[in-house]
Every structure is written in C-alpha cells, then in structure tokens.
N, C-alpha and C positions, 0 to 999 in steps of 0.2 A: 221705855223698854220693859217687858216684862220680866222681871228678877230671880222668877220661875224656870225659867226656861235654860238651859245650860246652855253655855259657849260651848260651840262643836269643835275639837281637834279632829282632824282629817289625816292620817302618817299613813305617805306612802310607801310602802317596802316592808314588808311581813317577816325580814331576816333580823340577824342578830343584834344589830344597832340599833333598829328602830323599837325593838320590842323591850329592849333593857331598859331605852329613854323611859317608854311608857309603864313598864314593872316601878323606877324608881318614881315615877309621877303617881302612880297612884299609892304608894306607899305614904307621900307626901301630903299627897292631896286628895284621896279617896272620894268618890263624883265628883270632881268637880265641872268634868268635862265631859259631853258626849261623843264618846270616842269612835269612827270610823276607821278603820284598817284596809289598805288592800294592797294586794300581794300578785305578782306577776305568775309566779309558783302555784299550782293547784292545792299542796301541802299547806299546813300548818307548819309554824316557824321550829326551824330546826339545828342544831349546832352544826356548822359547816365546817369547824375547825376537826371532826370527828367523821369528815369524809374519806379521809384516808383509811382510819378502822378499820371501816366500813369495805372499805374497797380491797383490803388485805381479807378478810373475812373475820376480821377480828367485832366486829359488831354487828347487829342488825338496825335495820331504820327505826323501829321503836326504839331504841335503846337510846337511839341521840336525838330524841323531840322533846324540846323545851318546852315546848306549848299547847295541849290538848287544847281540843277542839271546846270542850270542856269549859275550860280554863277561861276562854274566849267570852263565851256564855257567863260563867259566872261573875264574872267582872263588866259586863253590860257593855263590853265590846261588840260591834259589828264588823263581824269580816267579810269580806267580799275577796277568795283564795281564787289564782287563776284566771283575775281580772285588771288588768295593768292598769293603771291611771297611764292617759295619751295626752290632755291636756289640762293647764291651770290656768282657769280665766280672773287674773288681777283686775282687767279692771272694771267688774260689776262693783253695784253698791257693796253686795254682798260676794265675796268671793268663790269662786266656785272651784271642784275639777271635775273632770270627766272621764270614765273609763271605757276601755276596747268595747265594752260593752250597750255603749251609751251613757250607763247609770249616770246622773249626776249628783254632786252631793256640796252642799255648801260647807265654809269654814269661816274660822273666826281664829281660827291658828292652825299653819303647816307645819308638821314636820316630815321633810326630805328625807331618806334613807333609803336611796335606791341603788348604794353599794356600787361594787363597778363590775364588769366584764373581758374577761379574756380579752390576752393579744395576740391576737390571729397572725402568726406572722406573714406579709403581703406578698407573697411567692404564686409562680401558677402551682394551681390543682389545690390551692387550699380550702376551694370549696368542695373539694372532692365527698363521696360516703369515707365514712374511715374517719376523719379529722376532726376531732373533738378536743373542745378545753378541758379545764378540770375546776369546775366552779361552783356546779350544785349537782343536787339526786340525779336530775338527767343524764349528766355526762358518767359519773360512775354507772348506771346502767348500763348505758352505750358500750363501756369500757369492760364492762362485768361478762355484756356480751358478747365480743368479742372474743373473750378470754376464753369461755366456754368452747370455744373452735380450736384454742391452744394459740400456735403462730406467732408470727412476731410483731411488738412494739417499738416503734420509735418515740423518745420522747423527747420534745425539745424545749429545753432549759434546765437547768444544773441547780436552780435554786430551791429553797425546802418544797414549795407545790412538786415540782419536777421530782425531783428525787423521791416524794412519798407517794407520787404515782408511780413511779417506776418500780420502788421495793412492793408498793400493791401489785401490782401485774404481772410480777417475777414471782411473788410467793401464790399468784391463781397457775401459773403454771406456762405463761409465757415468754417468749426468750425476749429481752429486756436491750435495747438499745440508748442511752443518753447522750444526748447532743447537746453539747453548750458552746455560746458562742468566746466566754475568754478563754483565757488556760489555768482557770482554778474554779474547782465548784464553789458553790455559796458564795463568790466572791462579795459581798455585801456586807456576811455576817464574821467571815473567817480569813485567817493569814493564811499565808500558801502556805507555812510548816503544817496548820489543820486540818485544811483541805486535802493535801498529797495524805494522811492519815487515813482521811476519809474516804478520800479512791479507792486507796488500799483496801479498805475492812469493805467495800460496797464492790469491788469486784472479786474478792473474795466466793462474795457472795451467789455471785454469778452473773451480774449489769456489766454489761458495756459500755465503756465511756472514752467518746471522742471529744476531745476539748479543743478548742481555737478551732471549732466548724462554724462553717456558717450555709444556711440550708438556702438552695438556690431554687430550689420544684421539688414539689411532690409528684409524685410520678403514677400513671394510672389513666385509665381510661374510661370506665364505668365507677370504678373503687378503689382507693388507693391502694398499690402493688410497693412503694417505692420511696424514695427520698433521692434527690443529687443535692450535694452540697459543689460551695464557690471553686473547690478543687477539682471538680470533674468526678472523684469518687462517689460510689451510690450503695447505700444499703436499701434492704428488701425488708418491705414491711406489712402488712396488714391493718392496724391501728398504727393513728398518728396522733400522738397530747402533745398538745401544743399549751406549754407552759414557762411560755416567755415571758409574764408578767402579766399585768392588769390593770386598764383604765378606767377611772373614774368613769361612772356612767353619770351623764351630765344633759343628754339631749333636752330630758322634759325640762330643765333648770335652763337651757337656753332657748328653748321656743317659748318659755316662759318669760324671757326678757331680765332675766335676774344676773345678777354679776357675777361668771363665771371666765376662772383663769383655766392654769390646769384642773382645776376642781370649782367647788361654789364655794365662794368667798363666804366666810363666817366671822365673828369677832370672838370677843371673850366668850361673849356667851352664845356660842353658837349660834346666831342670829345672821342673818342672809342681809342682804342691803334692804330689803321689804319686812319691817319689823312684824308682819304677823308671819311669815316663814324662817322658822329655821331649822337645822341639817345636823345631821349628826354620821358619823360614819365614812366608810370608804369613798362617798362621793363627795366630802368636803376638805378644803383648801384652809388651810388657819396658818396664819405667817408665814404664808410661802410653800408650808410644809402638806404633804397627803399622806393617809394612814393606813397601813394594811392591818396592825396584830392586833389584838384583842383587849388589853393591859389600857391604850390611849383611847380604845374608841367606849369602852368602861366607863372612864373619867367624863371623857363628854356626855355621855347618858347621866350622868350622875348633875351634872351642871347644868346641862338642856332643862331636864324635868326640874330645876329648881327654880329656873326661871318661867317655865311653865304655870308652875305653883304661884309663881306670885311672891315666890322669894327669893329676889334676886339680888343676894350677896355673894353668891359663886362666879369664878372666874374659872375658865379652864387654864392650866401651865402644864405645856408640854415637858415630860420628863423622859429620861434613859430609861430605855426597852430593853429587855431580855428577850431572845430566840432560842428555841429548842426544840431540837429534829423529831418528829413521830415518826423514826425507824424504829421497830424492835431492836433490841439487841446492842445498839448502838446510841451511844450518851454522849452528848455534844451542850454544849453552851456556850451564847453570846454576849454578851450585855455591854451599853458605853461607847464607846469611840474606841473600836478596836487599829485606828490608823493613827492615831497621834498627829502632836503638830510638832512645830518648833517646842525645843527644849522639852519635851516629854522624852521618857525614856520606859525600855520595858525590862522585867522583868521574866525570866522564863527559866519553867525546869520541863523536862524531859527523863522522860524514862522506857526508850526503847522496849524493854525485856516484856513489862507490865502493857505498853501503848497507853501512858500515860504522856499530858500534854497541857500544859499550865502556859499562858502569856499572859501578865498584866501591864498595864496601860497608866503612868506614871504621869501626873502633870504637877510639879512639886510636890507635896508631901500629902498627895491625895491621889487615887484611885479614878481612873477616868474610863476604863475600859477591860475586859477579861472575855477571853477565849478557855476554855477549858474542852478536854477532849479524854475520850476514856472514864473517866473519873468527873463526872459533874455533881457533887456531891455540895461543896464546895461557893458552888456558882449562887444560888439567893443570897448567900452571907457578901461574898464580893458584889451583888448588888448593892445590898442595904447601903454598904458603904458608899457606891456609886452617887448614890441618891440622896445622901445624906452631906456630901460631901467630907466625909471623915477624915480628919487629922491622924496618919499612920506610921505618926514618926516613933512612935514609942515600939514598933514591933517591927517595921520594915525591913528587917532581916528577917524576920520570920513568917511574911506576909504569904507566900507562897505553899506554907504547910497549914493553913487555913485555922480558924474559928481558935481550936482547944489551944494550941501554942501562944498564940496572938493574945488570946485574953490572960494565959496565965502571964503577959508580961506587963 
C-alpha cells in the first residue's frame, strides 16, 4: 500500500452532527484523512437549532451558518451540497457510495449523519400544498411565505419545535392555532403545574391551544383550507406545521444492510456493527436510547472523531439533558428526570404574584430532576448538581433559593 496516499472518510449529512464529528477530527488529527462531504441540502452546514430565530425574524441565514463555503476549501474538504448519497455499496473490495447524482466515491471510513425527518402525521390531505414540517431552511421559507399572505396556522404538536413555530408565525403576523395530542404542553420536559403556566403566558400572547386533540383530515381540495380533528370539530387554516416529532432517518442505513432498530445501532464508540462505518447524531440508537438536543449529539462528535484519530480511549456515557424553550419573553427550564420514581420526593415553591415556579426532583439526598419556570436563572447550577450527583444534605432546606444561600451553608 502506498503510505502516501490518505485513507478517505466519506460523512454523509452536511448538518450539525456530522460536521462537529469532523471540526473535532481535524483538531485531532489535522490530514489525516481525505475527507468527502455530501449534503442532501444545497446550503453549506447551518445551525438548525436557530431556525426558529429565524423564523420570528429575529435572524437572518447568514447569521446562523456554521460553515462557509470557505471553510470547506480551506480545510481540503470536498463538498458535494445538494447531492444526497442513495447508496453504500459494502461489499466491493474497496467500499463505495453513491450519490442522486451518480458520483461515486470510495471510503476507508463512514460516517452516518443523516439526522432524521419529520412525522407527517398519517391522516388524509397530508399531502396537501400547505403541509410542511419544521426541519431545515426549506420549510421556514414555506412558512415565511405563507405568512406574508397573513391567515391562519395550524400547528400540530405542543412540544418545543411546535410551540417555536407557532410563537414564529404569531409574531410574522398570523393567527396561530396549536394542537397537541395530551392535555399538557411539553409533556416530556414539564409537570402539569408548568405547562398550565405556560398556556397561560402563550395565550396571553395570542396562540390558540387545543389540547387532548387528535387531528383526523386535513381538509382542502387543491391547498389546504382546514383541519377536522377525532371530535368532529374543525378549524380553518391556510398553513399546516406538522410538528409531531421526528424519525430517525435510517433508509440508506437499511438498504445498506447495517443493524438498525429504531435507529442504527452504535457501541461506545459510536461504531455501527461494520467497523469501517460509524454514525453519530439523530439517526443513531446507543442502549436503546435516540437523541434530539445538541448537549449528547456534542459528546458523540467528540468520541467519534477520537476514534477516527486513532485514539481510541473515549467512550461515549449518556448523561442528564437540559431543555430550554426559544420563546422570547418566556424562561422555562428542564433538566433530569422530572417524573421521579419510588421514593423520590419533590420539592416545590411557587409564587403566583411574580409567575415564578421551582420543582425539584429528590432521589435521597441528591438532585435527580428540576423544572424551573419564570425565573430560570437558577437552572445550570441545579444541573451541575444533576450531573455530578451532589450530596445536598448540608443545605436541603435551602435548596430551592439556589447557589448564594446554599453555599453560604
């Protein structure tokens, strides 16, 4: 073999997973890889977490690009933007994929990062014009245009996607409908005392929210007109966000022959059952578990690219996540196991007057979970604790007036 010649990485998915893996690999290991990139997206990689911004008018698209074109170039990357890899052919000598375009390109190492895809919810007229996710620059344009016509939105799902499309769409100037299917928003991240808070301060605002709906047709004959939900009632709509969650996008991982459950199965180190592919991001599976937020899919870039390197003492270990809502105005925080189990107990203050709104999450003489509302000030420090597993007997009277009280005890 000529020793000359670099081992090629091939990562397919131009978004934020995959591009972090490769930021922390070449930090690592600066050439050592001839790297190929390609991207389904015509764009260069961009923070998606900053689509709502965006879609409030609070930003513009340059404002939230991680990665000039530039950038690309000067790091002796090839990108191929706007070309989806279609297939992975394992089993040549040398392994190949193939993109929409024909190109092909050999590898010597995968990595997966092709993120997931809205849940369309399976109703008639969801193929309707009108009916858009909320997943990349496409759908906020869709959305953006729309709005320029005014009229109204229906969005369906109550959780943070849902709700920061709705507060975008309501502050362009549209009348705002939300549809979720329990009877508490955020049900994932928040108790019902939080959630009824957050109704409150969000229809305030001026959103609509029907909760315990369940959407039976979209309504509409050329464009969506409409919504009937399981009750027979209908609201009237123009745009429909359908932001019911998100699957794992897994197809090329299963035409591919690779072991996929709900997602693609990975190990510690992020490695697929095929040790020259591994995955990082929303479209992988590791104990059981799949990831949306930004904080775990970090860590795995961080562990991927070190075993990329050739240095492989990292292990990825799943930890307690923090959530927190990109509404204006509105301060909210998650972190931990906000349900408890056996023999955990919570702690909680309130303070109506201010909409202040404290619950922590008790498992012995530790910190297992905190919801905070109004006032999230607070909430990284009841992390640290989280994560640390900190012993809080010395102040646990005091635990709920946070940090300054607590240490002076």
């Amino acid at each position: 073999m000529d020793r000359s010649v670099k081992p090629s990485l091939v990562v397919v998915g131009n978004g934020m997973a995959g591009m972090r893996t490769v930021e922390e690999l070449l930090a690592l290991a600066p050439g050592m890889y001839d790297i190929t990139v390609f991207g389904a997206e015509p764009r260069v990689n961009y923070n998606r977490i900053m689509l709502s911004p965006v879609l409030a008018g609070e930003k513009a698209f340059d404002e939230i690009v991680l990665h000039t074109r530039e950038w690309y170039a000067e790091n002796g990357i090839t990108l191929h933007a706007g070309d989806p890899v279609v297939a992975i052919d394992r089993r040549r000598h040398r392994c190949t994929v193939r993109a929409a375009s024909g190109r092909e390109v050999a590898y010597d190492r995968l990595l997966l990062a092709t993120g997931s895809q809205p849940f369309i919810v399976p109703v008639p007229g969801a193929q309707l014009p009108g009916v858009v996710g909320f997943r990349d620059l496409d759908d906020v344009e869709t959305m953006l245009q729309a709005a320029r016509d005014g009229g109204r939105a229906v969005v369906i799902g109550g959780g943070l996607l849902g709700l920061e499309a709705a507060n975008g769409l309501l502050r362009r100037g549209m009348e705002v409908t939300v549809v979720h299917l329990t009877g508490s928003l955020l049900n994932q991240q928040l108790d019902s005392d939080a959630s009824l808070l957050l109704k409150g301060a969000l229809e305030n605002r001026g959103l609509h929210i029907l909760l315990s709906s369940q959407t039976e047709a979209i309504l509409g004959s050329e464009k969506v007109e409409g919504v009937r939900f399981k009750d027979g009632s209908e609201c009237a709509a123009d745009l429909v966000v359908m932001a019911a969650g998100v699957r794992p996008n897994v197809a090329l991982a299963v035409d591919a022959g690779l072991h996929v459950e709900r997602a693609v199965v990975v190990d510690d180190t992020l490695q697929t059952y095929d040790p020259r592919i591994y995955a990082v991001g929303e479209c992988v599976q590791h104990r059981k578990n799949t990831f949306g937020l930004v904080a775990p899919i970090w860590d795995q870039a961080r562990v991927c690219a070190a075993h990329l390197a050739g240095l492989g003492h990292r292990r990825y270990v799943q930890q307690a996540t923090a959530t927190k809502l990109k509404v204006t105005g509105i301060d909210l925080y998650s972190a931990g196991d906000i349900v408890g189990g056996a023999g955990s107990e919570d702690l909680v203050l309130r303070d109506r007057r201010s909409g202040v709104y404290k619950r922590l999450v008790l498992a012995g003489n530790r910190v297992t979970g905190a919801v905070l509302y109004g006032d999230v000030s607070d909430g990284p420090w009841y992390f640290e604790l989280i994560q640390r597993g900190a012993d809080i007997t010395a102040f646990r009277d005091r635990l709920l007036f946070g940090p300054t009280l607590c240490e002076a005890a």
